[in-house]
C-alpha positions as CSV (number, residue, x, y, z in Angstrom):
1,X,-30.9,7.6,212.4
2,X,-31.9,4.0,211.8
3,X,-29.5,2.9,215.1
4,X,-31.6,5.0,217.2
5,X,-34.9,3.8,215.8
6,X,-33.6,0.3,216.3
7,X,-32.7,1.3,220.0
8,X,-35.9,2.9,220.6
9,X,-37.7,-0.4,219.7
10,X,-35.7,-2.6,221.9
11,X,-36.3,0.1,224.8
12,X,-40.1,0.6,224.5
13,X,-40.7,-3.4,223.9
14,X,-38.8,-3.6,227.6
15,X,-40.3,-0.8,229.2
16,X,-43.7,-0.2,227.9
17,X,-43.2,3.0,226.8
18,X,-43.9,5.2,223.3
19,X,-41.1,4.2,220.9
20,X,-41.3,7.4,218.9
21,X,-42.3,10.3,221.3
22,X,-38.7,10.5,222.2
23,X,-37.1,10.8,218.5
24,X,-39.4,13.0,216.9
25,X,-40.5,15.3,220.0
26,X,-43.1,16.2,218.7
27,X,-44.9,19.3,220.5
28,X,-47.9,16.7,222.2
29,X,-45.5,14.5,223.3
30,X,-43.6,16.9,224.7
31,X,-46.9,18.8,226.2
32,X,-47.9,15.6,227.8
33,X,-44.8,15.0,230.2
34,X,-44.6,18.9,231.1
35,X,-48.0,20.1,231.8
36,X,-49.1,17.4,234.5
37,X,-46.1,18.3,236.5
38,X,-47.4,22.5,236.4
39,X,-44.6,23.0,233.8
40,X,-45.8,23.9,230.5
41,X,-45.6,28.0,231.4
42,X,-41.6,27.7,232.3
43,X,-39.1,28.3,229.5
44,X,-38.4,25.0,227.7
45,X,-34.7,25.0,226.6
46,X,-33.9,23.1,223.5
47,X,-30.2,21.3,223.3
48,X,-30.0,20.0,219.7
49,X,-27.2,18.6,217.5
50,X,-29.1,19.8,214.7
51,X,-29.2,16.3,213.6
52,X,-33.4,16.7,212.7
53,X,-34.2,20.3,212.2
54,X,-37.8,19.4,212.0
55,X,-37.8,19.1,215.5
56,X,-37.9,22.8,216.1
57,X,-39.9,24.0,213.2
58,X,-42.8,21.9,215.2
59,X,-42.4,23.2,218.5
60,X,-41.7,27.0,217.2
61,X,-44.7,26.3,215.5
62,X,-46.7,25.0,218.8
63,X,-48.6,28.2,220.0
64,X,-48.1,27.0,224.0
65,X,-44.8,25.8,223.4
66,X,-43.3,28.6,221.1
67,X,-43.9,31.3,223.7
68,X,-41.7,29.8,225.9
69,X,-38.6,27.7,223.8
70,X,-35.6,28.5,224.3
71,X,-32.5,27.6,222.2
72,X,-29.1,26.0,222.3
73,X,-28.0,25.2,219.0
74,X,-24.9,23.2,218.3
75,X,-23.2,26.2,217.0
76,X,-23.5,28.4,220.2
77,X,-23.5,25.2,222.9
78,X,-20.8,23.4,224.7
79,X,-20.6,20.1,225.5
80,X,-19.9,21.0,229.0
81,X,-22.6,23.8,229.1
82,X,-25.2,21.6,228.0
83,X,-24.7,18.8,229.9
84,X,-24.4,21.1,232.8
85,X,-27.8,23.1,231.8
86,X,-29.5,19.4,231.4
87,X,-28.5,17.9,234.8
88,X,-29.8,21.1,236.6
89,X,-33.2,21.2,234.7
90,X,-36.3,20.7,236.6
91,X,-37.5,18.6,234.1
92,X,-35.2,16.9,231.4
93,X,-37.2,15.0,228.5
94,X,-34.5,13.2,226.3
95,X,-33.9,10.6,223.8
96,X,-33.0,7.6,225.5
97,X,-31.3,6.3,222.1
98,X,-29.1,9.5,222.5
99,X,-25.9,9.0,224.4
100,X,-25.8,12.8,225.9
101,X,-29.3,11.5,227.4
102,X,-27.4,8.5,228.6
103,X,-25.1,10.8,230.6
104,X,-27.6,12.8,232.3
């Protein structure tokens, strides 16, 4: 929501960094953090709230990303599973505006 755009600004005027890649996800943003690090053919789990849906049409729609996404909606994830499944990632791209992201 507007809180987390507003937080997003603050961050990427301090930091430098894109101050929508991490809201929207979008499947290039998400493309260009994984596949320099050799990680783009690993499964890519999504943890969503459900909060913007649009999110996963794009990346089931991605044909590099889709053959590889994984799942965890709000209605079959724990709080405790998903933090738990984030920390022990290899690679965990988040929304700094988000405060589970702020916990890992």
């Amino acid at each position: 929501g507007y809180p987390g755009i507003q937080a997003m600004q603050r961050m990427s005027r301090k930091s430098g960094c894109d101050a929508e890649g991490a809201l929207t996800m979008t499947p290039d943003y998400i493309k260009s953090i994984l596949k320099p690090l050799g990680m783009l053919q690993y499964p890519i789990v999504l943890i969503s709230d459900g909060e913007d849906p649009s999110v996963l049409v794009r990346l089931k729609a991605d044909p590099d990303i889709s053959k590889v996404l994984r799942v965890v909606t709000h209605k079959t994830g724990w709080i405790g599973g998903d933090i738990t499944l984030a920390v022990m990632s290899n690679v965990f791209i988040g929304n700094p505006a988000s405060t589970f992201s702020g916990i890992i």
